[in-house]
C-alpha positions as a Markdown table, in Angstrom:
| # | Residue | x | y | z |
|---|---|---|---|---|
| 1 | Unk | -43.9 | -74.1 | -86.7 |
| 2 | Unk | -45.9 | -76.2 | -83.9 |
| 3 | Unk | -46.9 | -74.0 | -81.6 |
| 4 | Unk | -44.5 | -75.0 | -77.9 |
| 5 | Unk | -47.5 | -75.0 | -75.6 |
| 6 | Unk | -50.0 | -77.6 | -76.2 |
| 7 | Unk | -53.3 | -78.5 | -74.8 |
| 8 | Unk | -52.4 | -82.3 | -75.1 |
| 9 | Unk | -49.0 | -83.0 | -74.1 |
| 10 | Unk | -46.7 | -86.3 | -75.0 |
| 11 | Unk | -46.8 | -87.0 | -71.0 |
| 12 | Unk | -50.5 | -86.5 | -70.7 |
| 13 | Unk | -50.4 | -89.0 | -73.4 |
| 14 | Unk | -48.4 | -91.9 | -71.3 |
| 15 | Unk | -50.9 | -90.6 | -68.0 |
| 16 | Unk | -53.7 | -91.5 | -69.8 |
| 17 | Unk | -52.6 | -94.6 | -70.9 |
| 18 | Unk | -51.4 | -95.4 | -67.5 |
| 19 | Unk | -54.7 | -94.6 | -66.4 |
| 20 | Unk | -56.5 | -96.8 | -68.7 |
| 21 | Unk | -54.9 | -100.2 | -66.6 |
| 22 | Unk | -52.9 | -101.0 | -70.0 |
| 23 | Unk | -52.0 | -104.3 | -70.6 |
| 24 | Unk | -48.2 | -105.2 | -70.7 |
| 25 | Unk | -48.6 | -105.3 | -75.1 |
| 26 | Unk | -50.9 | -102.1 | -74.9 |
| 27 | Unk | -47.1 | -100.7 | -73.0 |
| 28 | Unk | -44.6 | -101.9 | -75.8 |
| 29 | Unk | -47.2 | -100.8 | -78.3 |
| 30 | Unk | -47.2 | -97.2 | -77.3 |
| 31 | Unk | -45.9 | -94.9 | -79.9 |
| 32 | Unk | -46.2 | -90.7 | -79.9 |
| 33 | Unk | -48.8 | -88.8 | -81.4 |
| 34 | Unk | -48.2 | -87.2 | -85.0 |
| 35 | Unk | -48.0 | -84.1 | -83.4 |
| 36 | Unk | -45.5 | -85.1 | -80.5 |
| 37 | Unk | -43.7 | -86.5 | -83.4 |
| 38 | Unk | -43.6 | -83.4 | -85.2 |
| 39 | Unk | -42.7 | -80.7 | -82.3 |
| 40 | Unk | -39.8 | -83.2 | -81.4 |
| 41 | Unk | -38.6 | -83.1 | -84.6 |
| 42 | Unk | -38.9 | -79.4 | -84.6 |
| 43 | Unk | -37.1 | -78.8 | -81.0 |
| 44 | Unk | -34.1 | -81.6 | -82.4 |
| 45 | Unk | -33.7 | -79.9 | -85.5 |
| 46 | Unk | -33.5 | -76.3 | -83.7 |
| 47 | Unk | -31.5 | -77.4 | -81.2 |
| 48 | Unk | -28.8 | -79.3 | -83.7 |
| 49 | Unk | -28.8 | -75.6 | -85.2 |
| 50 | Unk | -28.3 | -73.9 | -81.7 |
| 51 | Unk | -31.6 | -72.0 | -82.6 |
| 52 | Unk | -33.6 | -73.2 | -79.2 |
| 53 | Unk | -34.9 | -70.4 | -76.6 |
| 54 | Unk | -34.7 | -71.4 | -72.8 |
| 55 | Unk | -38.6 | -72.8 | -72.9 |
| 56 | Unk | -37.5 | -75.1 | -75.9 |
| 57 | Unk | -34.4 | -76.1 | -74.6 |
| 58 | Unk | -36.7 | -76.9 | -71.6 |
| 59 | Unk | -39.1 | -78.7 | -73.5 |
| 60 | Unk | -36.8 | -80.4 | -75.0 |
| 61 | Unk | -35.4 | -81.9 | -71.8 |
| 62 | Unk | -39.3 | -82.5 | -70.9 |
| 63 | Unk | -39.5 | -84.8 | -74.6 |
| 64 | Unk | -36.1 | -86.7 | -73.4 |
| 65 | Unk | -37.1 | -87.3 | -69.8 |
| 66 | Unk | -40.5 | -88.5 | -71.1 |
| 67 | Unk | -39.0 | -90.3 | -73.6 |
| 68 | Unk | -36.3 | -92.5 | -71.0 |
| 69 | Unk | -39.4 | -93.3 | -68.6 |
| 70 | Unk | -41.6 | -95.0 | -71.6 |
| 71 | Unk | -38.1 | -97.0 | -73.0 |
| 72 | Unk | -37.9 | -98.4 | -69.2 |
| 73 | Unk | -41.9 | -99.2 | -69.1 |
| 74 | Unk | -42.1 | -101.0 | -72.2 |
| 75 | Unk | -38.6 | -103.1 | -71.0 |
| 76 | Unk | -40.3 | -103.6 | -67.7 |
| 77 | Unk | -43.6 | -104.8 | -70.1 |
| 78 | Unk | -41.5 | -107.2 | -72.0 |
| 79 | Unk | -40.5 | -108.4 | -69.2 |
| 80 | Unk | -43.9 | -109.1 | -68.1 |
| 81 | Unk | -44.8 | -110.9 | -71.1 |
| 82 | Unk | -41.7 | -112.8 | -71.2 |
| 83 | Unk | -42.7 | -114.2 | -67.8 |
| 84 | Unk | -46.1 | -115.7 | -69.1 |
């Protein structure tokens, strides 16, 4: 089991890139870490089973918020690119 806190999150992931002044491809071409891949995996699979404590379900919401934010970015980076 991935341990639930992290010292790199998924959102520090999309800050960081933020940070970096990405370009509008660097956006659509963002994809989650192994390891973000694997704890959301972990909390989907758990919470399909009904096996989630309060911080994973709460993590969980965390991974799903994150998750809706990045889909609207990388529209609003297609976008972008389809205006050049």
């Amino acid at each position: 089991m991935v341990a639930a806190a992290q010292a790199f999150s998924p959102t520090d992931e999309v800050l960081d890139l933020l940070l970096s002044a990405p370009t509008p491809e660097a956006v659509v071409a963002l994809r989650p870490s192994l390891a973000a891949q694997e704890r959301l995996r972990y909390l989907l699979d758990a919470n399909r089973n009904e096996a989630l404590n309060d911080a994973e379900r709460a993590e969980l919401e965390a991974y799903l918020q994150l998750e809706h934010f990045v889909r609207r970015l990388k529209i609003r980076a297609q976008e972008k690119l389809a205006e050049e």
